[in-house]
N, C-alpha and C positions, 0 to 999 in steps of 0.2 A: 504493500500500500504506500503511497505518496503521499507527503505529509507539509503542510504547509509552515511549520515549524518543525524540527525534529531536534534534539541536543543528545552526546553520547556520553557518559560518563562526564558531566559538565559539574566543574569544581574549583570555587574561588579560594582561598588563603589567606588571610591578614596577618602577617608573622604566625606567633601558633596556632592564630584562631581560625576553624572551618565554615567559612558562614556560607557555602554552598557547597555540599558532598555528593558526588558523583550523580546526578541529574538525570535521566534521559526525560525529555519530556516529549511527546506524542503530538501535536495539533493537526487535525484535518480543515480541509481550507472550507470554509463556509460557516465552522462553527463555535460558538461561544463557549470559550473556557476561562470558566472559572479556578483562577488561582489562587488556592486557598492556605491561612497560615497566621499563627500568630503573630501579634509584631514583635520581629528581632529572630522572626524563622525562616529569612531569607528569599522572600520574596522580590525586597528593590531589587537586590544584588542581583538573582538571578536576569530580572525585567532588564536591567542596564547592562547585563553581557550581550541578552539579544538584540537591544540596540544599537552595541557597539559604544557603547561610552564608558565600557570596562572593557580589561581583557582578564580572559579566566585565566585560572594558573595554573588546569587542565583539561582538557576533553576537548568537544566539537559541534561547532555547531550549524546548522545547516536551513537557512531561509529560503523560499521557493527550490529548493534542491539544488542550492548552490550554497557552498562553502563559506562563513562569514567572515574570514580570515582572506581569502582570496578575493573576493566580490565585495566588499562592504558597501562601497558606493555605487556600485548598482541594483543590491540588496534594500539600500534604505532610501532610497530614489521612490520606491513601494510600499515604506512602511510609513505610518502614523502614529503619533505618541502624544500622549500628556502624562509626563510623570512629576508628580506632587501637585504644584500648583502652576498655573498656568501663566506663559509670561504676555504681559501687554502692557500697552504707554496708555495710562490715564487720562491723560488730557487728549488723547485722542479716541474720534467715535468706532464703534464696531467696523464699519464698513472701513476708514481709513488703518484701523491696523490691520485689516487683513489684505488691504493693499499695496503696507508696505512690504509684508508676506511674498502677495503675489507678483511682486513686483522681480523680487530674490529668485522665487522658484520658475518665473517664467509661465504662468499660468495665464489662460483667458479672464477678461474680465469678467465675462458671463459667471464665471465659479464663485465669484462672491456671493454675488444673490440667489447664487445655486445652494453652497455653505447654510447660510444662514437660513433659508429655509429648511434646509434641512434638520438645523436645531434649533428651531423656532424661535428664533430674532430677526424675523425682517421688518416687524414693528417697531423695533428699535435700532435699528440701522444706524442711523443717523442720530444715537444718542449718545455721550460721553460714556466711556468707560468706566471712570470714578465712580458715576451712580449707580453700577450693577451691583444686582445683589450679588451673594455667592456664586449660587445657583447659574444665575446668569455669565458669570465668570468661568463657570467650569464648564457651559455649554460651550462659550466663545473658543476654549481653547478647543474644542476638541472641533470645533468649525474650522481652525487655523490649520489643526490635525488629518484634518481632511482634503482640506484645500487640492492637493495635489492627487486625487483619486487613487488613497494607496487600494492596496489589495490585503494590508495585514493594518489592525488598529490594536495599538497598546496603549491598557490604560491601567496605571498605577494607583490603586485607591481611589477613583473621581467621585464617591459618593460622600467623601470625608467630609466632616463639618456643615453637611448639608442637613436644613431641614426637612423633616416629614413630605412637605412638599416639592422639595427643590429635589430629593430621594428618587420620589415616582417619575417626576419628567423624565431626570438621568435614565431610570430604569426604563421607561418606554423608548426614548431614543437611543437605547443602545438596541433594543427587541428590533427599531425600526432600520437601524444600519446593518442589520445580520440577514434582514427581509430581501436586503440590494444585493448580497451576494456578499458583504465584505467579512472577512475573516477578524474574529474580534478574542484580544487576551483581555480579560480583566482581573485583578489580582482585591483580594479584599482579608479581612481578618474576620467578616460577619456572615456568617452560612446561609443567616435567613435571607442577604440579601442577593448573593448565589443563586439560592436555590430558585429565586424565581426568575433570573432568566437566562443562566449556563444550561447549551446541552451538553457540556462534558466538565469533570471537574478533575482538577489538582493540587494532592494536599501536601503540604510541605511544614517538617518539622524541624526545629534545630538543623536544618542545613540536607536534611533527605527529602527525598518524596518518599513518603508512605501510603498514598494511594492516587491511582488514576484510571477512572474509568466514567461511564456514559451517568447522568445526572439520574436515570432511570435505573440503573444497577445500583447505586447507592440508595435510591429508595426501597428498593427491596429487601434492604436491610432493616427498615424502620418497621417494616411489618409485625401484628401483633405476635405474641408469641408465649408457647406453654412453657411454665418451667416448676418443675417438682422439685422435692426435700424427701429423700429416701434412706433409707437404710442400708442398701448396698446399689450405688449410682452403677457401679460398670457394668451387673447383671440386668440392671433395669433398663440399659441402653442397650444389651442385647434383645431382648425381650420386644419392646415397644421402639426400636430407634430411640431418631434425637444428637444432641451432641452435648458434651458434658463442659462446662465451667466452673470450676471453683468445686462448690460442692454440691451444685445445684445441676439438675439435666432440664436442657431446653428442647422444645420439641415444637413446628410448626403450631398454632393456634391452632383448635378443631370443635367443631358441631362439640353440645354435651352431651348428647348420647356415647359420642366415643370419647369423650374422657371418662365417664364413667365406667366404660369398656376396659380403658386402659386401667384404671384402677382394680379392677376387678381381677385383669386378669394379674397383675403386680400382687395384690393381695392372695390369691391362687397359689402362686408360687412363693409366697411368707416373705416378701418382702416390705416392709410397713415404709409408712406413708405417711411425710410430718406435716407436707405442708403441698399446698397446689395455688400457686398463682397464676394469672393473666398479663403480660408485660406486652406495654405499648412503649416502645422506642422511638423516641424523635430523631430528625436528625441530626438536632442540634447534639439530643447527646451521643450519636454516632461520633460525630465530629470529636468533641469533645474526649472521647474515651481514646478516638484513634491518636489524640493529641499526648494524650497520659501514658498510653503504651509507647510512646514515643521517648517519653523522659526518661 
């Protein structure tokens, strides 16, 4: 499969410190990944290798299926960024900073008011910058971000310090640029706001990735689930299936006719029965735990 980001064993070093350990990350071109992790578990570092404003201090990395050591400037010719906060001249209006923009990258004029409707500023066009709210700020850049119709967009936290409402805009305008075909990273520390609108996700801990897969496989984890208290777990999990934890056996969720089946027939074979719960898993605490196994 071809992959519109791929990284090999990608690994940063700060004298002893590992703040990115052996990587590979996966991206297919069209769709939104969420990159997931706490903060200070290596998520800028990794974003700033793939844009080339670091260099790793091993492995590989590879944009449109070219090498980003060899190709960088034609690599990032393609790509689009806002990492942290976005930069513009205050005393100038939306439409004029993006034409000092366009003026550098060589673009049509038409892209401006292309841009900005895109991220719905064209009613303020013509407004100073100083008086944007956040929200507004972190739309503008990612219009700047755009400007040059990449084919990959990287976004470094853009939902930070936004409010409630400045949150859903961001989140709909990004649903809206993955609809064009564009290939979208976004990297965050908050699951719930991943989850609603990565199709694939990547979780990174103290400098690993610990997991990556489709945002639909990790829901399937959340799913509810049986888990008993026995007196002897390993024959019980012969017996009835399941998989065992700790000291508890978990066993998909089921109708209660067959858990009382199952009990039955566990009791049958004299094994006692302390205890029988129902566990609904979110994903937050998916995350969360995957995060703890990680320490």
């Amino acid at each position: 499969m071809t992959y519109i980001v791929k990284t090999t064993n990608l690994t940063k070093q700060f004298d002893k410190h590992t703040a990115v350990s052996s990587v590979d990350l996966k991206i297919k071109e069209g769709e939104i990944y969420g990159f997931l992790g706490p903060n200070g578990a290596g998520k800028s570092t990794t974003i700033r290798m793939l844009l080339g404003l670091m260099k790793p201090t091993a492995g590989d990395i590879r944009i449109f299926n070219q090498d980003l050591k060899k190709h960088r400037k034609d690599i990032l010719k393609q790509v689009g960024s806002l990492v942290e906060n976005p930069s513009y001249y205050p005393h100038l209006t939306a439409k004029e900073n993006l034409e000092v923009l366009r003026k550098v990258l060589k673009v049509p004029e038409k892209r401006i008011s292309d841009v900005l409707e895109m991220v719905r500023l064209s009613h303020v066009a013509d407004k100073k910058v100083k008086g944007f709210s956040l929200g507004m700020k972190q739309r503008l850049g990612i219009a700047q971000a755009l400007l040059h119709e990449p084919k990959l967009l990287v976004l470094d936290e853009p939902t930070n310090g936004l409010d409630p409402e400045g949150i859903i805009e961001m989140r709909s305008l990004i649903k809206d640029l993955a609809k064009d075909g564009t290939t979208i990273v976004i990297s965050s520390h908050l699951l719930s706001e991943i989850d609603q609108i990565a199709t694939t996700i990547g979780v990174i801990a103290k400098g690993k990735l610990i997991y990556q897969d489709d945002i639909q496989t990790m829901r399937t984890l959340a799913k509810r689930r049986l888990r008993m208290r026995v007196s002897d777990t390993q024959q019980a999990q012969q017996i009835i299936g399941g998989k065992i934890e700790g000291k508890w056996l978990y066993c998909e969720s089921r109708a209660d006719e067959e858990v009382a089946d199952a009990i039955q027939i566990l009791t049958e074979q004299h094994i006692a029965i302390y205890r029988v719960e129902e566990e609904q898993r979110s994903l937050e605490a998916i995350f969360l735990r995957m995060i703890e196994e990680a320490s």
